[in-house]
C-alpha positions as CSV (number, residue, x, y, z in Angstrom):
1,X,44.0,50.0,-91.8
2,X,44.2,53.8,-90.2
3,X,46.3,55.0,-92.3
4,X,44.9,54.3,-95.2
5,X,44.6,57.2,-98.3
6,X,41.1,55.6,-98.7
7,X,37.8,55.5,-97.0
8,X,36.5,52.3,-97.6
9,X,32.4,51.9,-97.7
10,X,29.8,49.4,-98.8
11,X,27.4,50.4,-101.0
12,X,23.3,49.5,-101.0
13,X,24.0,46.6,-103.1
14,X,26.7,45.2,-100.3
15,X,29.9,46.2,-103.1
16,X,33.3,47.5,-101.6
17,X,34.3,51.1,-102.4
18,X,37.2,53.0,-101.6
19,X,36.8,57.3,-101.6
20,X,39.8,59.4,-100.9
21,X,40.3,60.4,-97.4
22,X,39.2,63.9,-96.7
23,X,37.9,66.0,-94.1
24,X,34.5,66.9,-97.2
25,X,35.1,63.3,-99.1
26,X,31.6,61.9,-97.9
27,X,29.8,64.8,-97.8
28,X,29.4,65.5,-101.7
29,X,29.9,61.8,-102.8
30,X,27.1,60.2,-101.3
31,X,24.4,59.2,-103.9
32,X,22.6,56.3,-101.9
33,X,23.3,55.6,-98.2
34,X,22.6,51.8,-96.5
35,X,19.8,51.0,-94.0
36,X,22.4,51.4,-91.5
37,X,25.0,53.6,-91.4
38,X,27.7,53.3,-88.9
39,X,30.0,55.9,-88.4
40,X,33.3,55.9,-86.2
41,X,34.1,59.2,-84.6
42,X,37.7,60.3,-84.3
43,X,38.7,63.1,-82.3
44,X,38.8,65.6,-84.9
45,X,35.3,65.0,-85.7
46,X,33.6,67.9,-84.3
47,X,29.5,67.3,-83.4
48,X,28.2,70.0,-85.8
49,X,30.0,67.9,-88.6
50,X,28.8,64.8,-87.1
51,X,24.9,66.0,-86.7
52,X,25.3,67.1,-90.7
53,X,26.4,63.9,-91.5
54,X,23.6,62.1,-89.6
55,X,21.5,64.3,-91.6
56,X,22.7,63.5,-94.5
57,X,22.4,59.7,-94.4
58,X,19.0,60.3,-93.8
59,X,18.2,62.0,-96.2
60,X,19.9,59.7,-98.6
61,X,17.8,57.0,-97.3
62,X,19.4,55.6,-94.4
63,X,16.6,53.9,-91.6
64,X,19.3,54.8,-88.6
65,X,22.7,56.1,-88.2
66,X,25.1,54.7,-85.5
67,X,27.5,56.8,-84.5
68,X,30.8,55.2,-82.3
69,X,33.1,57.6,-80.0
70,X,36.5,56.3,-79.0
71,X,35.3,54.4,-76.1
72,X,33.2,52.2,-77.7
73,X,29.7,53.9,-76.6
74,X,27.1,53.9,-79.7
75,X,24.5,56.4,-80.1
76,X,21.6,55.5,-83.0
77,X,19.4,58.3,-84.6
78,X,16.7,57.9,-87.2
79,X,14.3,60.7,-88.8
80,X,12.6,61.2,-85.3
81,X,15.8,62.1,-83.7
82,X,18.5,60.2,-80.9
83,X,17.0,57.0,-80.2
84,X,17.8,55.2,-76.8
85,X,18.5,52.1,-78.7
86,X,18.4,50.7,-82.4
87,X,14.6,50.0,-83.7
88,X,16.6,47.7,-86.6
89,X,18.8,45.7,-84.5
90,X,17.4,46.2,-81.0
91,X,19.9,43.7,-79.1
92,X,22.7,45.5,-80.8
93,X,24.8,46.8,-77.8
94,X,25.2,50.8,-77.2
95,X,28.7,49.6,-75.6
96,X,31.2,47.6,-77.9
């Protein structure tokens, strides 16, 4: 599945949806975000981008962001900022 033309997401209601893969493709299409929002970090991901995206999940109505680097270590924010572990899911691992 990496090297797929598509992002593919789950909207509020739980419904697939593919986007076009692009280095901007989330950041104009989001209407709505989930609860949750998890997002994977690939090396070309740089953390300016990363801290605008957390931003704007949150601002589309996500509770927490989970962000994943390469190694597997999770890092959750909310509206008060980086949180040590999820308040949503608080056995949820911050290593995977």
């Amino acid at each position: 599945m990496q090297n797929l033309p598509y992002k593919i997401e789950l909207d509020m209601r739980g419904r697939i949806g593919m986007t076009p893969t692009s280095n901007r493709h989330g950041m104009y299409q989001l209407t709505n975000a989930t609860e949750i929002c998890f997002e994977i970090i690939s090396p070309s991901n740089r953390s300016d981008k990363m801290e605008e995206k957390i931003i704007l999940y949150l601002v589309k109505g996500a509770r927490e962001v989970w962000l994943c680097d390469e190694k597997g270590n999770v890092s959750f924010a909310d509206t008060t900022g980086k949180l040590k572990k999820s308040k949503m899911v608080s056995r949820f691992p911050s290593q995977i």
